[in-house]
MIKOL-187245 format. One record per residue (C-alpha): residue in one letter; x, y, z; residue number from 1. Coordinates in nm, 2 decimals, m for minus. Example, Ala and Ser with C-alpha at 12.3 -4.5 7.8 and 13.67 -1.06 7.14 Angstrom:
residues 2
{A, {1.23, m0.45, 0.78}, 1} {S, {1.37, m0.11, 0.71}, 2} 
//
This chain:
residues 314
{X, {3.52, 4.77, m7.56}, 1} {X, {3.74, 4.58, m7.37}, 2} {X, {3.69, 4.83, m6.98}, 3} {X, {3.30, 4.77, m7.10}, 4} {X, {3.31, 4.40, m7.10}, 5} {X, {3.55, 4.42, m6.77}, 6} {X, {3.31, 4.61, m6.59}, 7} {X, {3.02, 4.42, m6.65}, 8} {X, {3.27, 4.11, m6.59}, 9} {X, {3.26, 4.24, m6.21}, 10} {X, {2.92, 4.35, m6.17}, 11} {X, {2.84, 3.97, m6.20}, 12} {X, {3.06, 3.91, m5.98}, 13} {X, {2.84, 3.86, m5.63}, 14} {X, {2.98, 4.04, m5.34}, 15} {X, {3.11, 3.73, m5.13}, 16} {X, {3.20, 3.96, m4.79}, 17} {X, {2.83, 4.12, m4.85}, 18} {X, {2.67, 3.78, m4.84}, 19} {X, {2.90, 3.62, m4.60}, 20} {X, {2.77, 3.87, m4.39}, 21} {X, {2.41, 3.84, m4.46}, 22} {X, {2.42, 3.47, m4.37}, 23} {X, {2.57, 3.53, m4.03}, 24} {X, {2.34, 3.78, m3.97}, 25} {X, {2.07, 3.51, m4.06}, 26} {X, {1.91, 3.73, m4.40}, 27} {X, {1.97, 3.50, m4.66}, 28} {X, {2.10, 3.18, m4.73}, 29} {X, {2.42, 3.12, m5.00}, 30} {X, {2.09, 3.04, m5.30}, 31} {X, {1.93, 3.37, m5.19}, 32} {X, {1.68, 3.23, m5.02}, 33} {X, {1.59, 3.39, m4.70}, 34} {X, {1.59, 3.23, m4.36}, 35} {X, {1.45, 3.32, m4.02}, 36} {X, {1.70, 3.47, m3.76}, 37} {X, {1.76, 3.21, m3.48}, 38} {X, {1.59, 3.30, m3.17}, 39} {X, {1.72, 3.33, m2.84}, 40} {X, {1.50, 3.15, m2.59}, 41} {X, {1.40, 3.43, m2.28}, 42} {X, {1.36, 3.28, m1.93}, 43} {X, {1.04, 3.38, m1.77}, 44} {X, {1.03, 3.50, m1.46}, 45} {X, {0.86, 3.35, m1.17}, 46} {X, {0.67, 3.57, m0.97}, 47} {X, {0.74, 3.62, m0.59}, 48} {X, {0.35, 3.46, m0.53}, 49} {X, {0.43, 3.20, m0.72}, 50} {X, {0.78, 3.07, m0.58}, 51} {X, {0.63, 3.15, m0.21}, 52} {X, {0.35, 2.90, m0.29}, 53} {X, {0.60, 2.64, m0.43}, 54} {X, {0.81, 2.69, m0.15}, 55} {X, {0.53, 2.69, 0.15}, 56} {X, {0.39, 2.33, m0.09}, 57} {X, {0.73, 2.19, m0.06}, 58} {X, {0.74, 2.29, 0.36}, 59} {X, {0.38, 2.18, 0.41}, 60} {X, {0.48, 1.84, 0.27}, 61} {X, {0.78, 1.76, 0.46}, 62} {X, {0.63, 1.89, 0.77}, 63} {X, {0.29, 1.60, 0.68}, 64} {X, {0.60, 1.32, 0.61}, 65} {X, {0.73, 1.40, 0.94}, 66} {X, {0.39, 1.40, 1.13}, 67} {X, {0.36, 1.06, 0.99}, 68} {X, {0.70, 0.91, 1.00}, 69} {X, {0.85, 1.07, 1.29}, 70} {X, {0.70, 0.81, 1.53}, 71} {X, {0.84, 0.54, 1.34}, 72} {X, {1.20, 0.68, 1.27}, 73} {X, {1.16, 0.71, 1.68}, 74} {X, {1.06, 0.34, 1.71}, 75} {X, {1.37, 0.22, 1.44}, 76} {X, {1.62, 0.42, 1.66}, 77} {X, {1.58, 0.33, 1.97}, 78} {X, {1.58, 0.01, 1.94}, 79} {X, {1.99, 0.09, 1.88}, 80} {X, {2.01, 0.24, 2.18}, 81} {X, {2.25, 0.12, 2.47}, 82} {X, {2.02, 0.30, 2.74}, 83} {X, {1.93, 0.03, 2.99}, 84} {X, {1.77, 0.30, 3.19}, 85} {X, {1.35, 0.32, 3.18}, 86} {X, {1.19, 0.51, 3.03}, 87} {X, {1.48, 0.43, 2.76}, 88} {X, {1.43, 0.79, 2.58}, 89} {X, {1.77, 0.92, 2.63}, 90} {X, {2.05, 0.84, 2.38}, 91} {X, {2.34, 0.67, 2.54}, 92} {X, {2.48, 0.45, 2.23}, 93} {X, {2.42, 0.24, 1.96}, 94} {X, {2.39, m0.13, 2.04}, 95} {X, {2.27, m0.45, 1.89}, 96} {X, {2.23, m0.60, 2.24}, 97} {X, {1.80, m0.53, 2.24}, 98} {X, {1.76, m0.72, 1.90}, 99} {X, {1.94, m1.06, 2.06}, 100} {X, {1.73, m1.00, 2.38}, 101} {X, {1.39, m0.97, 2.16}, 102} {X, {1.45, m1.31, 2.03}, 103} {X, {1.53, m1.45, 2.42}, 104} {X, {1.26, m1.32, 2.57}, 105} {X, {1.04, m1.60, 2.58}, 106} {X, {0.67, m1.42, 2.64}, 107} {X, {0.78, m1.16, 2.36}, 108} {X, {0.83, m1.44, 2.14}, 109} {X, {0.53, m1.62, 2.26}, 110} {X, {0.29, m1.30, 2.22}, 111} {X, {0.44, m1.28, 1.83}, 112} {X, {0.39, m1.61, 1.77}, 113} {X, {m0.01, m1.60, 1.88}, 114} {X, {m0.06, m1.28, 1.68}, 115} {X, {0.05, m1.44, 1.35}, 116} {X, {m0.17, m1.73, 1.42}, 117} {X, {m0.43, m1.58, 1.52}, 118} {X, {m0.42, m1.34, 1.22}, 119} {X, {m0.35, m1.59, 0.96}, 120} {X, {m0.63, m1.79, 1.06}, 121} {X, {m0.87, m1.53, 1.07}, 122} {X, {m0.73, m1.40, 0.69}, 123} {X, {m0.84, m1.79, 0.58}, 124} {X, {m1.18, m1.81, 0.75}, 125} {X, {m1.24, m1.43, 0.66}, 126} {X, {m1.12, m1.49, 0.31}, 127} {X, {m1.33, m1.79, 0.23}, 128} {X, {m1.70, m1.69, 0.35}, 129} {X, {m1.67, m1.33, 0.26}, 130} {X, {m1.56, m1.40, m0.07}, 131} {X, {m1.89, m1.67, m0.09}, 132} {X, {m2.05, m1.41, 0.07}, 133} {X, {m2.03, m1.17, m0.18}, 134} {X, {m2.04, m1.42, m0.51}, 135} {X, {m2.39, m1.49, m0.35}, 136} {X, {m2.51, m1.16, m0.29}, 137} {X, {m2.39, m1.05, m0.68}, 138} {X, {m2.53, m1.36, m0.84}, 139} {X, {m2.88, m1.43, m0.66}, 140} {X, {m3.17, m1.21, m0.57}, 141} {X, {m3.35, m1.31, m0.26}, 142} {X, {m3.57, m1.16, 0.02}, 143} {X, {m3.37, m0.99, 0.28}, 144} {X, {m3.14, m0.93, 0.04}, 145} {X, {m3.07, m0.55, 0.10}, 146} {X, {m3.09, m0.57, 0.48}, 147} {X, {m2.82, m0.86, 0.48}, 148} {X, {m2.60, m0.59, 0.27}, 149} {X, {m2.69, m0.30, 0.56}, 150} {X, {m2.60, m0.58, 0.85}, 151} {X, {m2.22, m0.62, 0.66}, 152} {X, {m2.17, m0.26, 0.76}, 153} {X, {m2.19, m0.27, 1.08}, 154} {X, {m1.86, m0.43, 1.22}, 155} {X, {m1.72, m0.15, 1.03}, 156} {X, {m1.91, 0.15, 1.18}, 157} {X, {m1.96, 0.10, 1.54}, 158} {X, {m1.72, 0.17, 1.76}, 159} {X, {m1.41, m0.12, 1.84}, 160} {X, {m1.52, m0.11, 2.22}, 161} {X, {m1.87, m0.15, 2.18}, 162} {X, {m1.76, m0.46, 1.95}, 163} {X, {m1.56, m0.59, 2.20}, 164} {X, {m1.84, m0.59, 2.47}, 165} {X, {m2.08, m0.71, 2.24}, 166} {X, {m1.83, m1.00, 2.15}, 167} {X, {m1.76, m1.04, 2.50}, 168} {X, {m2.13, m1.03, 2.62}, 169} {X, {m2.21, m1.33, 2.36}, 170} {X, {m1.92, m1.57, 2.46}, 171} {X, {m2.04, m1.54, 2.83}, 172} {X, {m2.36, m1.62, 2.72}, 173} {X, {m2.28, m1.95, 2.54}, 174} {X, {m2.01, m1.99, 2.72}, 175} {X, {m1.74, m2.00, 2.47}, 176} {X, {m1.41, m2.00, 2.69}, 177} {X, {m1.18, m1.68, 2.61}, 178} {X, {m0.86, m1.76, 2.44}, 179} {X, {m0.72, m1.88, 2.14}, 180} {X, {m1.07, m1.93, 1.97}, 181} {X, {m1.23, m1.66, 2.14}, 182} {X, {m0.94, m1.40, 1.95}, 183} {X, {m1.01, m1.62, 1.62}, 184} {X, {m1.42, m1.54, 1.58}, 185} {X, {m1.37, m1.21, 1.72}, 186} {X, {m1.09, m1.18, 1.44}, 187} {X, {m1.32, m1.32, 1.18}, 188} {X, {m1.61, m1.08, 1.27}, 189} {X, {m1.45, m0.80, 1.18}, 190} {X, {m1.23, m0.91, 0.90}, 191} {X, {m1.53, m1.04, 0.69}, 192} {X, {m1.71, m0.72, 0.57}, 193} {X, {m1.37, m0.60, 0.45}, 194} {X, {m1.29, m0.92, 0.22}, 195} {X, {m1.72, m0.85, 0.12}, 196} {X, {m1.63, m0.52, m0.01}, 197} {X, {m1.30, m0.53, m0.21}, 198} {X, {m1.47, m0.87, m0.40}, 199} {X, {m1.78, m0.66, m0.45}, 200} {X, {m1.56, m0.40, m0.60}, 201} {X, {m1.42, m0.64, m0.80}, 202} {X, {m1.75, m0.78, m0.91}, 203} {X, {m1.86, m0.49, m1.01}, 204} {X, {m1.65, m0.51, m1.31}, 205} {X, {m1.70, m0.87, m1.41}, 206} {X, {m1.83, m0.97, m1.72}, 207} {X, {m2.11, m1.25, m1.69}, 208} {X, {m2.08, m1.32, m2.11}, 209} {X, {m1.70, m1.48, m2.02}, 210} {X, {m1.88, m1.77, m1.79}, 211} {X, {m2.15, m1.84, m2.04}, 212} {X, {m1.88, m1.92, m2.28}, 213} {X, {m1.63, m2.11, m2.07}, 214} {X, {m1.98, m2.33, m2.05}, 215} {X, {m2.05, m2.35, m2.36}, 216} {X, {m1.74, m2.49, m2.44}, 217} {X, {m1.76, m2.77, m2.24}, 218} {X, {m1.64, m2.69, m1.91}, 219} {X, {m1.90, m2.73, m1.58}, 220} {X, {m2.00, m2.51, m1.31}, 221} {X, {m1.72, m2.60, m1.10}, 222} {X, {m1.42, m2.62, m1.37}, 223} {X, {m1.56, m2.23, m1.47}, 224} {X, {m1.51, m2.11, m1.12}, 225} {X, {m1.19, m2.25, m1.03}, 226} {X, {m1.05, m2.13, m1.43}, 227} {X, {m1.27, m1.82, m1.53}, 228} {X, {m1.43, m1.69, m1.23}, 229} {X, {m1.14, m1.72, m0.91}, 230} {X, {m0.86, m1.58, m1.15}, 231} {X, {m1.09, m1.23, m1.26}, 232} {X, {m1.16, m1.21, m0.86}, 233} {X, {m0.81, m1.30, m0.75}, 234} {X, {m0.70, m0.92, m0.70}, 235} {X, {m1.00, m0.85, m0.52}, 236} {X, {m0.92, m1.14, m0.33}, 237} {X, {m0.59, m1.06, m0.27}, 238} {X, {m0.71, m0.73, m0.17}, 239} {X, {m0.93, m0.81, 0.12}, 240} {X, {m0.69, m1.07, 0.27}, 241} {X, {m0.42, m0.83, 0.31}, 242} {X, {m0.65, m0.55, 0.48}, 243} {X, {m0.79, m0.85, 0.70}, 244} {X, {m0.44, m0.97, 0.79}, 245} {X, {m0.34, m0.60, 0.86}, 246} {X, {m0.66, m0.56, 1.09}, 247} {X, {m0.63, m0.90, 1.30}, 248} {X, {m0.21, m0.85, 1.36}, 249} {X, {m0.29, m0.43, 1.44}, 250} {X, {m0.64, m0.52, 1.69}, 251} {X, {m0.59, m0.41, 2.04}, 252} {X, {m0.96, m0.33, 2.13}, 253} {X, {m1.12, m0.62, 2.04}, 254} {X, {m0.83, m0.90, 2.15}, 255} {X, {m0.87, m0.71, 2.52}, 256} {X, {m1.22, m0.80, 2.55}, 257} {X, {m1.20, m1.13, 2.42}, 258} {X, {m0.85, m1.24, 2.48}, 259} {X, {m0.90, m1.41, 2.84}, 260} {X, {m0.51, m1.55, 2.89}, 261} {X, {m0.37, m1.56, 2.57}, 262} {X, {m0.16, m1.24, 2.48}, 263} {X, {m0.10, m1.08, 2.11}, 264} {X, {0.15, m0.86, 2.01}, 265} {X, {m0.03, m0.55, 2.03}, 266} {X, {m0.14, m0.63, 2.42}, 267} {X, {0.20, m0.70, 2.53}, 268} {X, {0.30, m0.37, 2.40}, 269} {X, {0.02, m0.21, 2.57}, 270} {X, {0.09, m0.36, 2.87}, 271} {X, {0.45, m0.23, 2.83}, 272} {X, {0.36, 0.12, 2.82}, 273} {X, {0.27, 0.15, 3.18}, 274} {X, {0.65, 0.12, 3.27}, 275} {X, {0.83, 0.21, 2.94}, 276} {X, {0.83, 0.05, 2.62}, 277} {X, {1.15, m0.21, 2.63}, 278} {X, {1.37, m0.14, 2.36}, 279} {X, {1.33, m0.51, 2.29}, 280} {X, {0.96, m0.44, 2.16}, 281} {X, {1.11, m0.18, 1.94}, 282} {X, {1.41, m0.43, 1.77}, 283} {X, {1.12, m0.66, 1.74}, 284} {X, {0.86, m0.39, 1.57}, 285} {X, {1.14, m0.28, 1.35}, 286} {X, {1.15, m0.62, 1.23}, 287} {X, {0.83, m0.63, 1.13}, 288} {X, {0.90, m0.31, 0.98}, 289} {X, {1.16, m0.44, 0.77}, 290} {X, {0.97, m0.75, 0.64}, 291} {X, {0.65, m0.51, 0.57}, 292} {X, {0.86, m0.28, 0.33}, 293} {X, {1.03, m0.58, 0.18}, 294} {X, {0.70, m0.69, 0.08}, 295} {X, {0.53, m0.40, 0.02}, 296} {X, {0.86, m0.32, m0.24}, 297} {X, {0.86, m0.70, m0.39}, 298} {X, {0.47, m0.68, m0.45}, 299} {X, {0.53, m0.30, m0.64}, 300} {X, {0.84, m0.39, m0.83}, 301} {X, {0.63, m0.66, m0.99}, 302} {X, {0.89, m0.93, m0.92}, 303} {X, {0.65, m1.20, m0.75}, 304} {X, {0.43, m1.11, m1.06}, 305} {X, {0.66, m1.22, m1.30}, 306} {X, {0.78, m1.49, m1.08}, 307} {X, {0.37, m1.62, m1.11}, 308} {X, {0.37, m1.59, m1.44}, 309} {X, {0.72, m1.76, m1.52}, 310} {X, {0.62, m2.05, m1.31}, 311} {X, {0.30, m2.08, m1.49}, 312} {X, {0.40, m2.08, m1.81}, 313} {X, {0.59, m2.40, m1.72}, 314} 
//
């Protein structure tokens, strides 16, 4: 009796090294239960078409960066170089010598100078009617209305040159002197259909029900505009002014027909190119270079954003 309750003693014993096993082999778990074996995770192959097309993607892109950037990168380093001999294309040096000269050449200076003013100027006047412009055209119906809307494309579909004669043709004939105003209208011409179009665009998702009740609350015509209406246009606004200010400082087409005396930017460095571009022009373009991707990086980062809105909401 007793070897009979010894062996069945052991046979319910479980067989420890059996299930030790078993769980490293992922069959069952220490209560029995059974669990799924872990699974390895297989790499997949790429196929040869497929990491030739990555790889021809990657090659077509740098080689479309470089197509864009190379003339710039060409611009920033030259104006580093110590050549003092024209056309300035071979690399003697690196020097800062071209950046001091930029600022001491009196006519450079002067040329900048007239570019900004000219530009800003024309960004105002461009801003202001074509943003009236097209509140007017959104808001009232009238007869004409859809040839008026034709006429605004115009400026931007013919040709710069035939602009500039045109232009040019109608300040001889009431005899508008060419200079510093001359530049402005042209400036403004141009400019205006741009600021038309990005507040139209802007329009287009404006909500008439947020007017009627800012009115009905009180507040006039004028108080509605200036709190409801001018902040829901603002980045249209903003928009068009910058692609206005972009087009007056970059015009070289236009501001040669209608320029008489007074020399922009653009049309001193034209007039540069016929005995080699002065490494001064280049320090000064990479300044403006500079200040373009500071504010291009500022306005993206959001930081003047939540400057505005710290400042307002003191």
């Amino acid at each position: 009796m007793a070897d009979v309750t010894d062996m069945t003693d052991m046979t319910d014993v479980p067989d420890v090294a059996a299930s030790t096993d078993r769980i490293r082999r992922g069959s069952t778990s220490p209560t029995g239960s059974v669990q799924p074996s872990p699974v390895t995770p297989t790499k997949r192959r790429v196929k040869p078409g497929k990491r030739i097309y990555r790889f021809s993607s990657v090659v077509y892109l740098c080689l479309i960066y470089l197509f864009l950037f190379l003339p710039i990168i060409v611009i920033v380093v030259n104006s580093f170089n110590a050549n003092r001999v024209k056309p300035y294309i071979r690399w003697t040096g690196f020097t800062l010598d071209w950046y001091a000269k930029a600022f001491q050449s009196a006519s450079l200076i002067q040329s900048f100078e007239n570019t900004l003013i000219i530009a800003v100027v024309s960004t105002v006047l461009a801003v202001l009617i074509g943003t009236l412009a097209a509140v007017g055209m959104y808001r009232y119906k009238f007869r004409g209305k859809g040839v008026v809307d034709a006429l605004l494309y115009i400026p931007v579909v013919i040709p710069e040159i035939v602009l500039g004669i045109a232009l040019l043709s109608m300040f001889t004939r009431v005899n508008i002197p060419r200079g510093m105003l001359s530049l402005i209208i042209a400036h403004v011409t141009f400019c205006i259909p741009f600021v038309v179009f990005n507040v139209r665009a802007r329009l287009a998702q404006y909500d008439d029900s947020i007017e009627e009740a800012s009115m009905d609350l009180g507040a006039n015509r004028v108080v509605t505009f200036m709190r409801i209406t001018l902040p829901m246009l603002l980045p249209g606004i903003a928009g068009g002014a910058l692609l206005a200010f972009t087009l007056s400082i970059d015009d070289v087409i236009v501001s040669y027909f209608t320029n008489g005396q007074v020399k922009t930017f653009p049309l001193k460095v034209m007039e540069s190119i016929k005995s080699g571009v002065s490494p001064a022009i280049n320090a000064l373009s990479t300044i403006i270079l500079v200040g373009t991707i500071v504010i291009v990086v500022l306005s993206q980062s959001g930081i003047l954003s939540r400057r505005r809105v710290h400042s307002s909401s003191r």
